[in-house]
C-alpha positions as CSV (number, residue, x, y, z in Angstrom):
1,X,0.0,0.0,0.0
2,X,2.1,2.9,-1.0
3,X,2.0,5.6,1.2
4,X,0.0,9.3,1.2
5,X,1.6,12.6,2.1
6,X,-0.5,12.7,5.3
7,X,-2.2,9.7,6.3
8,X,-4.1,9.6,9.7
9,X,-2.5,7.9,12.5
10,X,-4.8,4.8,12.0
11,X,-4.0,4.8,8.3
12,X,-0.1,4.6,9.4
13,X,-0.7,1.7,12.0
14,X,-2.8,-0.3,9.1
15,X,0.3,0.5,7.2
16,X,3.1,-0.4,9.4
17,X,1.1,-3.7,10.2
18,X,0.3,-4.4,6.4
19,X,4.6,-3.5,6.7
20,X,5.7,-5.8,9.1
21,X,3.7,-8.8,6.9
22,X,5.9,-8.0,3.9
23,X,9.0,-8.6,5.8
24,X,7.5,-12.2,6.7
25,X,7.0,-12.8,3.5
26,X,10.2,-11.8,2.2
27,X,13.0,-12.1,5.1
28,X,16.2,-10.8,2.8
29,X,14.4,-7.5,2.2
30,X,13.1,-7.1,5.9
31,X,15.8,-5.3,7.0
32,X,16.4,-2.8,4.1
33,X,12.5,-2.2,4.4
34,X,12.2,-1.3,8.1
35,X,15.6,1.0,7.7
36,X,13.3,2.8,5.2
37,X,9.9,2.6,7.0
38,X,11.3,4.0,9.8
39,X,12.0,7.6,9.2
40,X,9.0,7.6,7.2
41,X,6.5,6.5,9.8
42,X,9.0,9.4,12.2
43,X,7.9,12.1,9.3
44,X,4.4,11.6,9.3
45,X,3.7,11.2,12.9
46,X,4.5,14.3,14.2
47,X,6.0,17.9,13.4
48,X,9.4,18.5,11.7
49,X,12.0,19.2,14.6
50,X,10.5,16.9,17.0
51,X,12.1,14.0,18.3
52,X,10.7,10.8,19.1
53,X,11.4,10.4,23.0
54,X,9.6,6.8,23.0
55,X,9.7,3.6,21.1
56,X,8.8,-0.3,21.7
57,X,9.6,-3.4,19.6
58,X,7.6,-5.9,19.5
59,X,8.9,-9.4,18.3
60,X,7.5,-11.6,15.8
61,X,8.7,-15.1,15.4
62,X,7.9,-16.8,12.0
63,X,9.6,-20.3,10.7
64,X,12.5,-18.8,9.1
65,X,13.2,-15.5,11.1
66,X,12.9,-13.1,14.1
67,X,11.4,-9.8,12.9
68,X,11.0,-6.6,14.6
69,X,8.2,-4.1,14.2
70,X,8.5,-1.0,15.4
71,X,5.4,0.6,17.4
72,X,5.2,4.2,17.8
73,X,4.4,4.8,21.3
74,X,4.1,9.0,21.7
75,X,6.6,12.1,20.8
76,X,7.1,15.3,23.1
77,X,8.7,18.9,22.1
78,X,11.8,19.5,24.0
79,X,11.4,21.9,26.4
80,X,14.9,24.6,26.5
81,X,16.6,23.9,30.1
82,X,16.5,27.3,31.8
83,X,19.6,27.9,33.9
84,X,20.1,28.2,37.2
85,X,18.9,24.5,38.4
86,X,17.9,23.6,42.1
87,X,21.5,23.2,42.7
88,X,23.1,26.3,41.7
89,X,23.3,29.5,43.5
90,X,20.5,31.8,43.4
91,X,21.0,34.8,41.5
92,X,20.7,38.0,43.0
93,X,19.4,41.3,41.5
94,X,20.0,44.5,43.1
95,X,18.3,47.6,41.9
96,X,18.3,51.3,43.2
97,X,18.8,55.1,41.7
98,X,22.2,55.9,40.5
99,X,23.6,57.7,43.9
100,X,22.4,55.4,46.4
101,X,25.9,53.3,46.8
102,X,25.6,50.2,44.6
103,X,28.9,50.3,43.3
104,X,30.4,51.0,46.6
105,X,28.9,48.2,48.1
106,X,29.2,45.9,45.7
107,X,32.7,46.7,45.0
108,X,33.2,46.2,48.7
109,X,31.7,42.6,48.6
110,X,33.3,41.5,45.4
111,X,36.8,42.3,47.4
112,X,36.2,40.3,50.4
113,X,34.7,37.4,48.8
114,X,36.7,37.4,45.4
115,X,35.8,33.9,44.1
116,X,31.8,33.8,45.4
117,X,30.6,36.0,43.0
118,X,30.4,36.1,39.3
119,X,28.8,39.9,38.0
120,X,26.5,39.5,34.8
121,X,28.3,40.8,31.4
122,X,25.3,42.6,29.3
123,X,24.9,42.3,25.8
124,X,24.5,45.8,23.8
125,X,24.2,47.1,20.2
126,X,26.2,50.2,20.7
127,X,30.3,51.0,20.2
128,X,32.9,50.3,22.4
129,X,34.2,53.5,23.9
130,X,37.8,53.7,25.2
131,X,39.4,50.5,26.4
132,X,36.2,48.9,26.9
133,X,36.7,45.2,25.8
134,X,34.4,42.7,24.0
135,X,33.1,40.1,27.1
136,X,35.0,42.6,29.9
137,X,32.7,45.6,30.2
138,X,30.1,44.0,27.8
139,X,29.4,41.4,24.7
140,X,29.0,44.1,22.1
141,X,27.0,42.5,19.1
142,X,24.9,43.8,16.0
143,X,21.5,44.5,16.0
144,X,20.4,41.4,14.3
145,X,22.5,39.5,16.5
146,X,20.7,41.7,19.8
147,X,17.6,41.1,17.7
148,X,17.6,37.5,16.8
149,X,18.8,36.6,21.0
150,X,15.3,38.2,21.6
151,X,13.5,36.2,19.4
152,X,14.9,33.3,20.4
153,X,13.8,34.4,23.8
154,X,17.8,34.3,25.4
155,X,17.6,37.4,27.5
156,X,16.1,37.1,30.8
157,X,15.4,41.1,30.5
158,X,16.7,43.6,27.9
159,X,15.5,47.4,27.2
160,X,16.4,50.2,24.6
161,X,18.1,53.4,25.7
162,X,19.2,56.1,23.7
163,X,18.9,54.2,20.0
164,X,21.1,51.2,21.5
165,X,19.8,47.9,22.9
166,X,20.8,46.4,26.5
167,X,20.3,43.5,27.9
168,X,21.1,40.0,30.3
169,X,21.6,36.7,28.5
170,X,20.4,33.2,30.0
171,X,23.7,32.3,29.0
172,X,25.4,34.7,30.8
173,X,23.8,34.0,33.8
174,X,24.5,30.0,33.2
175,X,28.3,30.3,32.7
176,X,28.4,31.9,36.2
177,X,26.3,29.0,37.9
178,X,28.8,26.6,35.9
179,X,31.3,28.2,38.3
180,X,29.4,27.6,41.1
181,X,29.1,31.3,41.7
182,X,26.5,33.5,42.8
183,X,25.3,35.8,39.8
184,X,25.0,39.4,40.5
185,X,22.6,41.6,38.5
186,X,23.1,45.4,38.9
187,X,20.0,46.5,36.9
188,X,17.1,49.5,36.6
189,X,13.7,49.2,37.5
190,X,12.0,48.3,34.0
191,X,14.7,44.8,33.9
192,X,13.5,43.9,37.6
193,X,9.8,43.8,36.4
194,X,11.0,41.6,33.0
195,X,13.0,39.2,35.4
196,X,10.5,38.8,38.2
197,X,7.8,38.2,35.2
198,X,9.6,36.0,32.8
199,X,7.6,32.8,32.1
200,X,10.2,30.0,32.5
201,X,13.7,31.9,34.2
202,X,13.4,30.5,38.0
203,X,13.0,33.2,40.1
204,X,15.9,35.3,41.9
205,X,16.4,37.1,45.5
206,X,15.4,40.9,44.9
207,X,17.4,43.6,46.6
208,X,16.9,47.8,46.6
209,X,18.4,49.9,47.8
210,X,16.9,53.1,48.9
211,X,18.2,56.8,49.6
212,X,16.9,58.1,52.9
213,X,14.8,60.8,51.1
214,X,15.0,62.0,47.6
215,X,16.6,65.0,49.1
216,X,19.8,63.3,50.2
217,X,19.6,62.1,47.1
218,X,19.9,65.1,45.0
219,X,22.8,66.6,47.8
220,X,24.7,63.4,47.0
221,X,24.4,63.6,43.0
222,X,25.5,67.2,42.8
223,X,28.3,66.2,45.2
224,X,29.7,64.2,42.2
225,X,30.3,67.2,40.2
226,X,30.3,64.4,37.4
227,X,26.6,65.9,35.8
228,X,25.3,68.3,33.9
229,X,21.9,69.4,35.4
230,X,19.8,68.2,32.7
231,X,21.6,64.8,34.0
232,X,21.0,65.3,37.3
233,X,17.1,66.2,37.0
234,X,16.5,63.1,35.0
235,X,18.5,60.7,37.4
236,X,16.3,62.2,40.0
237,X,12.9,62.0,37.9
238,X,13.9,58.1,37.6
239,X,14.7,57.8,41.3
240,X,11.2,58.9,42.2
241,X,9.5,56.8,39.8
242,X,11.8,53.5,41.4
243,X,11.0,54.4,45.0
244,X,8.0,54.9,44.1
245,X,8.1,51.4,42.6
246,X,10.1,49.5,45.7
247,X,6.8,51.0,48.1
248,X,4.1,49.9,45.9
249,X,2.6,46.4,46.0
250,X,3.9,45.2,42.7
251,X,7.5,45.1,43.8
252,X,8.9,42.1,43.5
253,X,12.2,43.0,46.4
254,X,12.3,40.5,49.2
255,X,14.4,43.3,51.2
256,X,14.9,46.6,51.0
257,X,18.1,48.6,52.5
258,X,18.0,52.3,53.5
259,X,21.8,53.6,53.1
260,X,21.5,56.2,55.2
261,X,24.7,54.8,57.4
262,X,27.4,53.1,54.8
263,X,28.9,50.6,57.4
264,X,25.4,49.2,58.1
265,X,23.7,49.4,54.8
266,X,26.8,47.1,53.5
267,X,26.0,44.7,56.5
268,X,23.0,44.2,55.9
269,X,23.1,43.7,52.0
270,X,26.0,41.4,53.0
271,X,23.8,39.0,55.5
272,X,21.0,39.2,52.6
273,X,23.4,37.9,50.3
274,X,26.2,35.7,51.3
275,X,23.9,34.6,54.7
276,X,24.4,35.3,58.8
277,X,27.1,32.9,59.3
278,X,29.9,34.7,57.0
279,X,29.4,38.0,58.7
């Protein structure tokens, strides 16, 4: 019975049986037949690109020979594993306005504990600048590259500033729990909401940290002398729209530090982080 380009599941069984008679009837083809039956009856059964995860022989015994014919049991789509797994360290992300001590804290951390903490490379579409080198200060790529990584849904949160794309791979985030490392993620408000929403990344320990008062806050920005004012008004526009954030009910933080001391707002990221017992 030669074969159709679709044939319903009960047309392939009848076929496959009708098969596995042929080869009876002629043993010094059975083999050659069954080679080529086989990725047939694989084709038709299910979509292109999916494997077969399950297969059982049956055995038929006939005067002359042993033949085998093969009985589709059921195919599944492979699932992408999404990094970290139940064994690796929980990634943390820390978020806060630009002025509230991040850097020094995490600066401070990274020294005492040099080999517990891995911090998260970003991808981005835009030019090096100065000595910045490719997988150092970031994994600069195209657009279609930065492009194609979303639709192939590889970043755990990404964002578009100023013409340029940004964002944090899965694989990034993998290679440090390879390591055995705890993955750091220093990122704004609109990647906390993408990472504690993704549908499949498991879910990390959230940190802010906060400014006493939005006051402080604009003393200790002009303080840099780093910033023009237009600068300086829009870093402090965005820090009222993530405090804002941190208080609501949609926040996804498990803790929130005030640094209005130093010395105690790095203890207390430190015990939310590494744990009481490395204090």
């Amino acid at each position: 019975m030669p074969l159709t380009s679709s044939p319903s599941p009960s047309a392939l069984r009848s076929h496959l049986f009708q098969s596995s008679t042929l080869l009876c009837k002629t043993p010094r083809n059975q083999f050659s037949i069954l080679r080529n039956l086989t990725p047939i009856a694989s084709s038709l059964v299910q979509p292109p690109h999916t494997p077969i995860t399950a297969t059982k022989f049956k055995t038929y015994k006939t005067p002359t020979t042993t033949l085998q014919h093969l009985s589709l049991l059921h195919t599944t789509t492979t699932t992408p594993k999404m990094a970290p797994t139940a064994s690796s360290p929980t990634p943390i992300v820390i978020s806060g306005p630009s002025g509230t001590g991040k850097s020094t804290i995490l600066n401070r951390l990274f020294e005492e504990h040099p080999n517990k903490f891995g911090f998260s490379v970003s991808h981005t579409t835009r030019q090096p600048r100065g000595a910045e080198q490719h997988g150092k200060e970031y994994y600069f790529v195209t657009r279609d590259e930065f492009e194609d990584l979303i639709a192939k849904k590889g970043f755990v949160e990404h964002a578009q500033f100023g013409g340029n794309y940004y964002g944090t791979s899965i694989q990034a985030i993998e290679d440090i729990a390879k390591r055995g490392q705890i993955c750091i993620l220093d990122i704004e408000m609109e990647g906390v909401k993408q990472v504690a929403n993704h549908p499949s990344f498991p879910r990390p320990k959230f940190l802010f940290l906060s400014p006493p008062s939005l006051e402080i806050l604009e003393q200790r920005l002009r303080s840099r002398a780093t910033d023009k004012e237009e600068a300086i008004l829009k870093r402090l526009a965005q820090a009222k729209n993530e405090v804002a954030f941190a208080e609501s009910g949609e926040a996804p933080h498990d803790k929130v530090v005030v640094n209005d001391d130093l010395e105690k707002a790095y203890q207390e990221v430190k015990e939310f982080i590494v744990g009481k017992e490395e204090k």
